[in-house]
N, C-alpha and C positions, 0 to 999 in steps of 0.2 A: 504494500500500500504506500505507493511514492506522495510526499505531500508537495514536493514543487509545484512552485507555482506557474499557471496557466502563460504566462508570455515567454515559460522556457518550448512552447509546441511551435513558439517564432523561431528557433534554431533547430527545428527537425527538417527533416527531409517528408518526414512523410504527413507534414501541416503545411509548411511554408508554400511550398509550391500552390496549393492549393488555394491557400490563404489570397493568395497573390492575386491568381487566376479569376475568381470568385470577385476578389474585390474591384479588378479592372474592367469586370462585364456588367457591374453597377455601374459604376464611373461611367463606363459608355452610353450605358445605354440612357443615363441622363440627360447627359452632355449632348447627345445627338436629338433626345426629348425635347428638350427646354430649348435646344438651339430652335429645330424646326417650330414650337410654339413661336418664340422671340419671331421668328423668319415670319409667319405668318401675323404676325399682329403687326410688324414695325419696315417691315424690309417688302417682301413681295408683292407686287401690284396683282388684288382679285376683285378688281373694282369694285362699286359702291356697295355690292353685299355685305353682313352679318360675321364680321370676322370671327365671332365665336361661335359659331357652328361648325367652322374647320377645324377651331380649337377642339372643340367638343366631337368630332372625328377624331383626332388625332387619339385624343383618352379611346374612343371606341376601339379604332384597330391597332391601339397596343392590350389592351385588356382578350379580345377577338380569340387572339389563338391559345391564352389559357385553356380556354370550354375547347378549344377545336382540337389540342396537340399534346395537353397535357396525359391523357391516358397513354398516347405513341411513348410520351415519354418516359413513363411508368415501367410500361413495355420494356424499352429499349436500356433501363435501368437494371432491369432484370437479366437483362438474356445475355449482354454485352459488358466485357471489360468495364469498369466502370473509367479506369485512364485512358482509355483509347476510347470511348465515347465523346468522355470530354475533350480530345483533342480535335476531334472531327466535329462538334459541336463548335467548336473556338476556330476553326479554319472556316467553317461554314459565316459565322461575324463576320470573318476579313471578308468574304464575299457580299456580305450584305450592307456593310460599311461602304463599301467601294462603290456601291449602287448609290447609298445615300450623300456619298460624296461628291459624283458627276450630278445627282439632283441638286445640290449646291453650288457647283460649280457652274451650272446652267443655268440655273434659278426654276427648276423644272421640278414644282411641286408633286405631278402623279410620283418622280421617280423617289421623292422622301417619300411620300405615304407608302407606298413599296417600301421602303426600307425601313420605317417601322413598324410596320406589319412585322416585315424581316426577324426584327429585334424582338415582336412580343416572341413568335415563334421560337428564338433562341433562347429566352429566358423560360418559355413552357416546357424545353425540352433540359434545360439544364437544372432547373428546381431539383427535379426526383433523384438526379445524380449525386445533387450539391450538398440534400442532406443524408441520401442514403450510404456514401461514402464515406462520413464522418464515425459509424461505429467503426468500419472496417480500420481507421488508419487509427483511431483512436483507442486508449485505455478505457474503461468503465468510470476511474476516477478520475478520465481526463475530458468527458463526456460533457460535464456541464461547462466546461471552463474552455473547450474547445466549441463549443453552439454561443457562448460569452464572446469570443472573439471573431466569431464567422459574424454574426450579426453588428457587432463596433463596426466592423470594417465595410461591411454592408451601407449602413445610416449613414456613415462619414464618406463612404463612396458616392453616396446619392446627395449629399451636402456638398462636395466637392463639385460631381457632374456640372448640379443646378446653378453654383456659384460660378463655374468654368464658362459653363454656356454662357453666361452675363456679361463674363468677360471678353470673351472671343467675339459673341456677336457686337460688342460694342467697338471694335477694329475697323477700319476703314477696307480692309480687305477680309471680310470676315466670313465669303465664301471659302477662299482657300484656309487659312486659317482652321475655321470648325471643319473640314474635308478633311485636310492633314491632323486635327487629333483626333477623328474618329476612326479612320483608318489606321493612322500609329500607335493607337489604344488598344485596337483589333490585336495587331502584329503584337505587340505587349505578351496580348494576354496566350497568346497561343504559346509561343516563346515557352513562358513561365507554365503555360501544360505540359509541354516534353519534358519534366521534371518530376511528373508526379510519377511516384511508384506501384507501380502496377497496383490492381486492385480486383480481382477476378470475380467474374459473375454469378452470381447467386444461383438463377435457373437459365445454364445455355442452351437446354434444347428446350426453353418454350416455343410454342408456335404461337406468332407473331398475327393478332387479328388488326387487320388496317380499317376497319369501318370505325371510324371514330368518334361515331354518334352512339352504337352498341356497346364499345371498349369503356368511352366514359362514363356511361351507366353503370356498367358491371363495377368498374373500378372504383368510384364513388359509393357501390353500396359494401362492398369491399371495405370500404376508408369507415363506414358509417357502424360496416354489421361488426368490427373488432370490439375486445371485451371493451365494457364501458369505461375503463384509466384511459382508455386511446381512443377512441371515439369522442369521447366528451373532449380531450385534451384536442382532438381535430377541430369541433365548434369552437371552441374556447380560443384556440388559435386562431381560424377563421373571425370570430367576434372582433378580435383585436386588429383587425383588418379594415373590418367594418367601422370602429371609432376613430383610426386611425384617418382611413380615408376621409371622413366627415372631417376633423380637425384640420389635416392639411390641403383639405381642397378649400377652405375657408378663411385661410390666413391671409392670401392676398387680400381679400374685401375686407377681413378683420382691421389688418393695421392699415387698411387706409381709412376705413370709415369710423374705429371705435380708439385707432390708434394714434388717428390724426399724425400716418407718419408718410411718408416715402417710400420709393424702392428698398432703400437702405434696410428700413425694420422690417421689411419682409425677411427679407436676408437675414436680421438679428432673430427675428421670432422662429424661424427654421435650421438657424444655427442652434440656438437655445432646446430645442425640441431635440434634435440628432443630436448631441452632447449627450441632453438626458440621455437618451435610450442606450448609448455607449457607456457612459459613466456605468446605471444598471445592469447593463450586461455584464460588464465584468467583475460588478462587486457580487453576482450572481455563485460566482465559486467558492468565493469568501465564507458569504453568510451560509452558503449550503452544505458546505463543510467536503466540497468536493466530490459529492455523490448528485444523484436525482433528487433533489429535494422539494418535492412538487407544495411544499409546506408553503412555500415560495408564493406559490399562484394566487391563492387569498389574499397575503399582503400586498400583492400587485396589483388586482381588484381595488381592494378596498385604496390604496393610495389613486387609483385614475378617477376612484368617484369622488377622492377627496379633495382632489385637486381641480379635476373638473369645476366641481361646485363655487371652488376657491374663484376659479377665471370668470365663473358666468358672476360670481357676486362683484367681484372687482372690475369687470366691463362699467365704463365708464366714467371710469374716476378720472382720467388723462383728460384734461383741458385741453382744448382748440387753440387754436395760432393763428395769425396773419399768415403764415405760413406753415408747411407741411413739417412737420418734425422728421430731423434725421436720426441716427441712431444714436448720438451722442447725445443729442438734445432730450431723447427719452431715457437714455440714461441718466440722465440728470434731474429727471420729474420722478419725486417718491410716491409719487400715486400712482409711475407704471411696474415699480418693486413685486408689488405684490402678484400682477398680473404676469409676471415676468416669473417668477419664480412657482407657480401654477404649471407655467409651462415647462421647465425645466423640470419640476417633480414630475407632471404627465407621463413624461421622455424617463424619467429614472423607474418609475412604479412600471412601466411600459416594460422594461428590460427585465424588471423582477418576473413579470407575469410572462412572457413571450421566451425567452429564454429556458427554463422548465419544461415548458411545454412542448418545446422541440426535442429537449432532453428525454423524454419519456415518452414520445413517439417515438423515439430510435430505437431507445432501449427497448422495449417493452412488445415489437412488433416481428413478427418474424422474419427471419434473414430471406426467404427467398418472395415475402410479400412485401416490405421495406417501399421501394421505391414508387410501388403503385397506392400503396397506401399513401405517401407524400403528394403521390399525383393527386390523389383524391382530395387530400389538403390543399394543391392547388386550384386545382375547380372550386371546392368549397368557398377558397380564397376571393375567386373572382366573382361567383355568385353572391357573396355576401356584399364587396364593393359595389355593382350595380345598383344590389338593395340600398346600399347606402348613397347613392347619388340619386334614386328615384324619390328616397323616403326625404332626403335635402329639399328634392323638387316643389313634394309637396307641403313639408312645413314652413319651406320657406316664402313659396310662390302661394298656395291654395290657406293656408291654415295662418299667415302673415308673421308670424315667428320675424323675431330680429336674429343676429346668428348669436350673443350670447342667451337667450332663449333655445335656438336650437342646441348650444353646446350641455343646458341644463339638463333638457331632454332625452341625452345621450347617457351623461350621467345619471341617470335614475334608469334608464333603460340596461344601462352597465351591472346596476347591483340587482333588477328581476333577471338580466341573464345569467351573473353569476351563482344567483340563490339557486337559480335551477338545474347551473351544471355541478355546486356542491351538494344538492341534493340527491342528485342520481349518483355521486361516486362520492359516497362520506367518507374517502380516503384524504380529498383533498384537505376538507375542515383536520380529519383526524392529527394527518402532520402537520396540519400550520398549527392546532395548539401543543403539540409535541415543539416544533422548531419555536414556535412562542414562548414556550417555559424555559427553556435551555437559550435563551437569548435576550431574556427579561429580568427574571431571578434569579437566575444564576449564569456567572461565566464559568463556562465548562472546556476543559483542557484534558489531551488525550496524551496514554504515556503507549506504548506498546501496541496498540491496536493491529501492527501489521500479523503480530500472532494469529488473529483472528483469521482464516480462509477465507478468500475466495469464492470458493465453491466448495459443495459439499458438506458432510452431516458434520455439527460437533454439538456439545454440550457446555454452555456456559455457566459458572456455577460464580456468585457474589456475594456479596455481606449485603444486609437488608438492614436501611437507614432511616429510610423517611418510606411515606405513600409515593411519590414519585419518581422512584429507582429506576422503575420498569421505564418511563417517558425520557429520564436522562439518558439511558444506556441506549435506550430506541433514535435519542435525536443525534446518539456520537459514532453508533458502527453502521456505516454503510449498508449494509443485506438488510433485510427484513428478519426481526426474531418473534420466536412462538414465545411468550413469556407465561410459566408455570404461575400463579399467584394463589395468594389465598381468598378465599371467594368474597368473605365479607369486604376485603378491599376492591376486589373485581366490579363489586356491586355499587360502589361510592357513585355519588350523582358526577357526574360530565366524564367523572375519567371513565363510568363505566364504558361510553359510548366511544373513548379514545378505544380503552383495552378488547369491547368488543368488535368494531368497525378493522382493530391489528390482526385479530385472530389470536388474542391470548386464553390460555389455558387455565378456569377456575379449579380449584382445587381445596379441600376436605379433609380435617382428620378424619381415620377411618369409623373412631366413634360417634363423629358429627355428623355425616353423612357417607355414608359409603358407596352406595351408587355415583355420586361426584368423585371421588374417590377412585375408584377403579375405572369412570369412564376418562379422569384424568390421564393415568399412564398407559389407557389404550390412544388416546390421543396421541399422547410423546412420544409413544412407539411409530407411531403412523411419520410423524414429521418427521423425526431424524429418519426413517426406512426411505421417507422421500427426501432425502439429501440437504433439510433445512437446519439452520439455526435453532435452538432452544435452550431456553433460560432460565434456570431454576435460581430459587433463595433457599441453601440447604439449611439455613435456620431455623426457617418455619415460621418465623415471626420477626415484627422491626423490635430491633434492638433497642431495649430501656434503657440503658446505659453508654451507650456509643461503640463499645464492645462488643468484639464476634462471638457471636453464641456458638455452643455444640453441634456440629455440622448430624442430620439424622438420616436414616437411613433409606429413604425415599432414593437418595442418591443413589446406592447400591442397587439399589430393585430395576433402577431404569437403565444401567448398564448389564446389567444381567441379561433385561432384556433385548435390548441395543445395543453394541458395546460398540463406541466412535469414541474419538479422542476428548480430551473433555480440557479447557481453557480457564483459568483459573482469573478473574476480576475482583478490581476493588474501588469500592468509591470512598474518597477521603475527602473531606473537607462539609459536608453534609448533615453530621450533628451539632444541634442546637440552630438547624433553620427553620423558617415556619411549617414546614413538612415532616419534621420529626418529631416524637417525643421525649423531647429534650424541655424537660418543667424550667428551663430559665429561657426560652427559647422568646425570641420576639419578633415581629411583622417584620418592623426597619430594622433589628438592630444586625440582623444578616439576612437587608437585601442585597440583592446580587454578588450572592454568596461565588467565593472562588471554588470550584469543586472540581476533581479531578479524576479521570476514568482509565483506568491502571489496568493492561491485561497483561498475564506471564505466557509462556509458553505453552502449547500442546502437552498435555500428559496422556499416555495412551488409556486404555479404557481397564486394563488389565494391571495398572498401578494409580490407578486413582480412586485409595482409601479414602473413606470422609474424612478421617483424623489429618492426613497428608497433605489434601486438598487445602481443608480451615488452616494449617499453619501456611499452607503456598498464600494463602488470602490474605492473615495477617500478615504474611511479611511485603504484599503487594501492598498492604493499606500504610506500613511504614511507621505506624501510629500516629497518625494524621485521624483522628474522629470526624 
């Protein structure tokens, strides 16, 4: 279990390249967006007509061949290298670039709209690759911190594009200009694909269906029918698509009309938004502890409605000018702070929620459905945008909404859709109040955990301190554990719903109940047989005194009957907090308590006495209470 940090996957061979690649078909594809918009609003004569209606073409046929190409791509995810994909996917840009570049060099609008068409088409076929490659090059614990850094690079590449375009159109020869960086952008990225290392195909002998009105159906209900951690995590992803689009298709009109600013604070309001989302992304590994920590998604929820709410109450406060404010000048107005800082949190809670949620589509999906599932994500993605530019239409146009009105609107629509996707999968609630305890009341720090497997059956055996052992030790070892408890704690209000939503194990003296009891260690039998985690308290009870009780023989019985290697833990620093009984114990007087989660080594199953074990514990606990 390596804990390096996530920007050492920037000196690998088998991230960088990719990194690279990924991020310069962002770049482009903006760069060539926002040029052809600029082209069309300020540069090419389409006489007296409706210039946004070509604008509003142009969103259509880049959006277009998501619904039309994304299942090929799925397909073609699957059946094909996933690096010799991408490179003939990147050679395919330079071709498409070089169309878009004689359309510039001409001033020959049919031949851009061809070439963004071109571009959606390449980014529908390179989605399913983009992120289904990411398990394959990647570790388990390199998982979240590498989808952290795909997306930074992502946001800052599409900040970059939209910025680039501004610039270059603003050149006095700004055909050749944007022709030569989007053709040399092209060449870039393909370049930095001959680098990636091989990455071999999941299913090479599927047979390949070209009807791509039947493929996307199939595929789509594929994305939809997977257990509900990944289906929901599909909407949930999609959803954020949905807000997203609403938000940034709105900021040009926002800071002109509420922000009373310029071109310039377009540019600040959009730098500030991509910031966030980067900043988030990458403190995504941090907080997660470098596992899938979907605990995550809640909090990213609840910050987009919180911030939301924050922008729609603060619309307004920015006083009007004789003139249009630049970005300096709104810098310098405390009434656009607040508004400002709304946005920026959007963009960080944004990275919290998105981020995860990519993480645990990878994971969680199987290897040879992976890339169609993603595809299906991508349809999903562009269905849900549409709805978000019709439902604009209508609030905005039919129903008279101002847009901090609509922004409100979105926010409250954000917490019924999240209520309903933690509803269907109380996994998500379950770890955010797991990753909330371990991040709130106490700072929890790990000594040895690489002991711990991988894969595979073991038996974790600990000291029992407080009511929430079971939730610390669940928010610090990566895998999922089956935790043995005692029932009367099992049954405590909210944590029940943590311990039953985990799959933990109640359990019984045999004179208290014995049906509990015996259906206990038919349980633990079943889960270690299937290769899982499980976590006993050989105590049998929290410790009155801070001290390790008499390890009893429960232990023996379940090695007897399973006999896997058994890993010896300890938690120090934990008596006398509000969770133990500990009679001098206080609310504040140890909050956020420093605690620490100490694992030894594998003992096999066939030298792991209780007596052996409790001395391995106490000497992991170090006498630290």
């Amino acid at each position: 279990m390596s804990h390096s940090s996530q920007f050492t996957l920037l000196g690998k061979r088998r991230f960088l390249p990719f990194f690279i690649t990924q991020s310069l078909g962002a770049f482009n594809d903006n760069l060539f967006k926002q040029s052809l918009i600029l082209a069309i609003l300020f540069k090419l004569s389409l006489g007296d007509g409706d210039r946004s209606i070509w604008v509003n073409l142009c969103a259509l046929l880049f959006i277009l061949p998501f619904f039309l190409f994304s299942a090929l791509g799925g397909q073609f995810g699957e059946k094909f290298p996933k690096d010799a994909l991408i490179r003939v996917i990147k050679l395919a840009e330079i071709g498409i670039m070089s169309i878009g570049a004689l359309g510039f060099a001409t001033n020959h609008l049919a031949l851009m709209l061809v070439a963004l068409f071109g571009m959606g088409t390449h980014s529908a076929l390179f989605g399913p690759v983009k992120y289904s490659i990411l398990p394959q090059a990647l570790r388990e614990q390199e998982l979240v911190g590498g989808n952290g850094l795909v997306e930074t690079g992502t946001f800052l590449a599409i900040l970059a594009g939209t910025i680039g375009a501004g610039v270059m159109m603003s050149t006095e020869r700004y055909a050749a200009v944007v022709a030569g960086g989007v053709v040399g952008t092209a060449v870039l990225g393909y370049l930095a694909s001959r680098w990636i290392p091989r990455a071999a195909a999941a299913s090479p002998h599927m047979k390949l269906d070209w009807n791509i009105f039947r493929q996307s159906w199939t595929i789509l209900r594929m994305g939809l029918a997977q257990p509900p951690a990944v289906s929901r995590s599909i909407v949930g992803n999609s959803w954020f698509w949905f807000v997203g689009a609403i938000y940034l298709t709105q900021i040009p009109a926002y800071a002109k009309d509420w922000l009373h600013g310029d071109g310039t604070v377009v540019t600040l309001v959009l730098t500030l938004f991509s910031v966030g989302i980067a900043l988030g992304s990458l403190l995504c590994e941090r907080l997660s502890g470098r596992k899938v920590e979907i605990g995550l998604v809640p909090f990213g929820s609840f910050g987009l409605t919180v911030f939301g709410l924050l922008w729609w109450w603060h619309s307004g406060d920015v006083p009007s000018a004789a003139s249009a404010h630049d970005w300096l000048d709104l810098l310098g107005l405390s009434q656009a702070w607040w508004i400002l800082l709304s946005i920026v949190g959007l963009g960080v809670f944004g990275g919290f929620y998105i981020v995860p949620l990519y993480a645990l589509i990878q994971a969680r999906t199987a290897v040879d459905e992976r890339a169609r599932v993603i595809a299906a994500n991508n349809i999903l993605n562009a269905l849900f945008m549409v709805v978000s530019a019709l439902l604009t239409m209508v609030l905005l146009g039919v129903a008279g909404l101002d847009i901090p009105q609509l922004f409100l609107v979105v926010s409250l629509l954000n917490i019924a859709v999240n209520a309903y996707i933690f509803s269907i999968v109380p996994e998500f609630t379950m770890r955010f109040l797991i990753w909330l305890l371990s991040h709130s009341m106490y700072r929890v720090k790990h000594q040895g955990l690489q002991h711990i497997p991988d894969e595979g059956a073991a038996l974790l055996v600990c000291n029992h301190v407080s009511f929430v052992d079971a939730l610390l030790l669940a928010g610090a070892i990566r895998r999922p554990i089956r935790f043995v408890m005692y029932y009367k704690i099992y049954n405590l209000p909210v944590l029940n719903f943590v311990f039953r939503t985990a799959g933990a194990i109640p359990i019984a003296g045999r004179s208290e109940d014995l049906a509990t009891y015996e259906r206990a260690f038919t349980r633990i039998a079943r889960y270690l047989a299937d290769g899982e985690l499980v976590c006993i308290f050989p105590e049998g009870k929290l410790t009155g005194d801070g001290e390790v009780d008499v390890f009893k023989g429960g232990l023996s019985h379940i090695l007897e009957q399973t006999p896997v290697p058994v890993i010896p833990l300890a938690l120090q620093g934990l008596w006398g907090s509000f969770f133990s009984r500990d009679p001098a114990k206080g609310f504040f007087r140890r909050m956020w308590s420093r605690v620490t989660v100490v694992a030894g080594s594998a003992i096999p199953a066939q030298e792991a006495l209780p007596e052996r074990l409790r001395e391995q514990v106490i000497g992991l606990r170090a006498g630290i209470r």
